[in-house]
Every structure is written in C-alpha cells, then in structure tokens.
FIVODREN-860607 format. One record per residue: y negated, x, z of N, C-alpha, C in turn; residue number from 0. Coordinates in steps of 0.05 Angstrom, whole numbers, plus 5000, padded with zeros to 4 digits. Example, Ala and Ser with C-alpha at 12.3 -4.5 7.8 and 13.67 -1.06 7.14 Angstrom:
BEGIN
[minu [5114 5264 5156] [5090 5246 5156] [5066 5264 5156] 0]
[minu [5045 5257 5142] [5021 5273 5143] [4999 5258 5157] 1]
***
This chain:
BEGIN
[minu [8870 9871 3167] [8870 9842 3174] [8841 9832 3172] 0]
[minu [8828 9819 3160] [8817 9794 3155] [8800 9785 3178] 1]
[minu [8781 9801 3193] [8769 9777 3209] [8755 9753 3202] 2]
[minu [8751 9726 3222] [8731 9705 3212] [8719 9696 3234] 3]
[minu [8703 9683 3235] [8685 9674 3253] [8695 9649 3268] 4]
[minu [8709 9634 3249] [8707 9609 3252] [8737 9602 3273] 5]
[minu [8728 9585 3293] [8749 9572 3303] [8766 9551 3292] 6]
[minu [8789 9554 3306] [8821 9539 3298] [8807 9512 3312] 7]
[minu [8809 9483 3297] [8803 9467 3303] [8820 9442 3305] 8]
[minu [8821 9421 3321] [8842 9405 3302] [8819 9381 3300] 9]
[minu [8828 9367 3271] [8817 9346 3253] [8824 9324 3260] 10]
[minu [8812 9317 3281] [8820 9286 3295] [8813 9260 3282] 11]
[minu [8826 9243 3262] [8824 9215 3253] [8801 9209 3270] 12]
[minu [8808 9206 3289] [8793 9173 3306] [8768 9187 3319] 13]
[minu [8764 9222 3317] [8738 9232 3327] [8743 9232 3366] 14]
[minu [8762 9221 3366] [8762 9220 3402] [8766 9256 3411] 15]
[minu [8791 9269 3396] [8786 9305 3407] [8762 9313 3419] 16]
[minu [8756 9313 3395] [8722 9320 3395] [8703 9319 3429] 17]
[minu [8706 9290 3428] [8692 9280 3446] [8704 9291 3481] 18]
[minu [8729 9282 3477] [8749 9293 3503] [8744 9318 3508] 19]
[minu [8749 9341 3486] [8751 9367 3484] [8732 9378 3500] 20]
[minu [8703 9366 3500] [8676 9383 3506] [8690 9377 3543] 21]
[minu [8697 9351 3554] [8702 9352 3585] [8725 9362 3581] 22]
[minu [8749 9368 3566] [8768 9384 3582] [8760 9409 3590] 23]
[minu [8748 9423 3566] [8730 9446 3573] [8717 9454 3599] 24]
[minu [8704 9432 3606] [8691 9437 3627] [8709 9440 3662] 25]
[minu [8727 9416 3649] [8749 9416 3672] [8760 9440 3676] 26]
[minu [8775 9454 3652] [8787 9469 3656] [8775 9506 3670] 27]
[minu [8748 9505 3652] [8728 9521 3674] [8723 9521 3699] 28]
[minu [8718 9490 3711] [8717 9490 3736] [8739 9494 3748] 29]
[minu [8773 9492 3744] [8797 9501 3749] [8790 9533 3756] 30]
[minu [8788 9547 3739] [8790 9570 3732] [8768 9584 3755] 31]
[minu [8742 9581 3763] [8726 9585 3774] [8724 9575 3804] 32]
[minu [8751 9555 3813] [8756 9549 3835] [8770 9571 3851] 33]
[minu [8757 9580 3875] [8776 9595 3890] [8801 9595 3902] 34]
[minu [8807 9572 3912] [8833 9557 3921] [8838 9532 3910] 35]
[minu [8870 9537 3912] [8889 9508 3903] [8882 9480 3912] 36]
[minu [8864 9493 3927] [8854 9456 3949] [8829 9454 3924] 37]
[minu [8818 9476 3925] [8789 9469 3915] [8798 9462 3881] 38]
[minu [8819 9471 3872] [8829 9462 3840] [8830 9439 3837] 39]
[minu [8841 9429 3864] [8856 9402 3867] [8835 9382 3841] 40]
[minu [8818 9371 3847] [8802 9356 3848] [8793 9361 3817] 41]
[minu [8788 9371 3799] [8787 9382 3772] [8814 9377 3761] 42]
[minu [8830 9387 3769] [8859 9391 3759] [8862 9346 3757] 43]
[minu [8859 9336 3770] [8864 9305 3770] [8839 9296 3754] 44]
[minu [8817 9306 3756] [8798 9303 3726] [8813 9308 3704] 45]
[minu [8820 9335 3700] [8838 9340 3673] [8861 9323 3658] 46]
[minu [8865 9311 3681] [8902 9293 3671] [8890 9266 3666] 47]
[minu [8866 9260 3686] [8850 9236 3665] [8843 9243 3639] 48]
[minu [8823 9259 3629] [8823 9265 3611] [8837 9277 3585] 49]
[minu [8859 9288 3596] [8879 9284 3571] [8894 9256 3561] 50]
[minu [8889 9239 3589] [8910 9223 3584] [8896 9192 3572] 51]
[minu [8865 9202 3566] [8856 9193 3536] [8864 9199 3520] 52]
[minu [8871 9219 3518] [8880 9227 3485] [8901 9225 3478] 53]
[minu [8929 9221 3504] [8961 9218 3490] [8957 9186 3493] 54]
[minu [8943 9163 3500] [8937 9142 3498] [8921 9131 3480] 55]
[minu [8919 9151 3444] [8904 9157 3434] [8922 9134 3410] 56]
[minu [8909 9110 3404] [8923 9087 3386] [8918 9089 3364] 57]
[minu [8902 9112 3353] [8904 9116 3324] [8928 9145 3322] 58]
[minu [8941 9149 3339] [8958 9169 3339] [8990 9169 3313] 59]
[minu [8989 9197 3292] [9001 9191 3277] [9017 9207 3279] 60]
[minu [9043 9212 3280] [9061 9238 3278] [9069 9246 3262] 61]
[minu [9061 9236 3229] [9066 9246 3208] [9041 9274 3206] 62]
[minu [9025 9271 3225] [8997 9279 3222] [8992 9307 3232] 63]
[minu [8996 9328 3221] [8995 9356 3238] [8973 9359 3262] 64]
[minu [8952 9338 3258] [8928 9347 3280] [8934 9331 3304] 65]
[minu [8941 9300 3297] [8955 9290 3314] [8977 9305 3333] 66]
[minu [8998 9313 3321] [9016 9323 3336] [9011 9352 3348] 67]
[minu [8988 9356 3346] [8980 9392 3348] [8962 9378 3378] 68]
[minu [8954 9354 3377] [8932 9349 3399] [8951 9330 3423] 69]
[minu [8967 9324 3414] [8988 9307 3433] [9004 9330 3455] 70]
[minu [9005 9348 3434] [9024 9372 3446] [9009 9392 3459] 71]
[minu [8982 9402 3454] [8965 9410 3477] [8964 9397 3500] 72]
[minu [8957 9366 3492] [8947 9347 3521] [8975 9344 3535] 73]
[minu [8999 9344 3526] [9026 9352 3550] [9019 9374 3557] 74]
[minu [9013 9396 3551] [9015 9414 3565] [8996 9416 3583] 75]
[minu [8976 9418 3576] [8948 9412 3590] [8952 9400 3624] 76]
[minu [8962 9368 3613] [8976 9353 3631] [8991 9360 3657] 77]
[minu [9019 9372 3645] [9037 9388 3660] [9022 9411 3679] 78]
[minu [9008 9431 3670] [8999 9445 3686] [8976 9436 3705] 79]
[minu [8956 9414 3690] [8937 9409 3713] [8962 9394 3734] 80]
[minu [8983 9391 3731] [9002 9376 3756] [9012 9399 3780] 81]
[minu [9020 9414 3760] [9025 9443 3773] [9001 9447 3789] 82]
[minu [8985 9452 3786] [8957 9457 3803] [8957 9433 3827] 83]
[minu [8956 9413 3820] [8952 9399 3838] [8980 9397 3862] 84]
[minu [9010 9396 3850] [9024 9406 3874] [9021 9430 3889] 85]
[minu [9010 9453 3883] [9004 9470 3892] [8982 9478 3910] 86]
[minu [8961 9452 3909] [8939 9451 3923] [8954 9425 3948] 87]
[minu [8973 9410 3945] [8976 9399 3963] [9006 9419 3985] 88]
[minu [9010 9434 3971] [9032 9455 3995] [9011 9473 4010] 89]
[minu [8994 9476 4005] [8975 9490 4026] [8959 9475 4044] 90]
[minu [8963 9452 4042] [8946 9434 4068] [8967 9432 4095] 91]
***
C-alpha cells in the first residue's frame, strides 16, 4: 500500500471550512483535554456554534461532493458536541 503525506481535505467554494476548521479544531481539543462533562460543557456549546456556521453555509451546494462531505461532518460534529453537553448537565 502506497503511503502519502498529504491530508484528506475538503475543497470549500466559499473558503469558510477552512476558516471554521482551524476553531473546530481547537474546540474539539479542548473537549478532549477536559476532565469532566461539566468542564466539556462549555467547548462542546463553542463547537455547535461553530459548526453551525458552516450548515448555515449559503453558498452550500449538494450537487457538490465537498459541500455535502462538510454538511455531513458538521451534523455530526453537532450531534455529539449535544451529547456532551446533556451529559455534562446529568451530573450537576
């Protein structure tokens, strides 16, 4: 098999990925590096703002594989930073 260097990217029209991507990143690290569900809380509601630039994304095309490859991360994305956050609110 073929190694490569290069990362799987997606080719965002309107350049907004790009931009979003670098803070989901960061959100999602601070998720990950949080000790408790309380302490996720607060990142995890960063995250769902910030995806929810991108499914609010008006150059959005669904004929468009990068389009629909970036809509369908940011649901998921979405969904789980929700998960996190009900889960930080059953422990209070």
């Amino acid at each position: 098999m073929k190694e490569t260097s290069e990362q799987a990217s997606i080719r965002c029209p309107s350049g907004l990925f790009l931009k979003q991507e670098a803070e989901i990143a960061r959100l999602t690290q601070a998720i990950n590096q949080a000790r408790t569900a309380a302490e996720k809380t607060p990142y995890a509601q960063g995250l769902i703002e910030a995806v929810d630039v991108l499914l609010a994304c008006e150059a959005y095309d669904g004929q468009d594989l990068n389009c629909r490859l970036c809509r369908d991360f940011s649901e998921l994305r979405r969904k789980t930073a929700s998960l996190v956050i009900k889960v930080g609110r059953l422990g209070r």
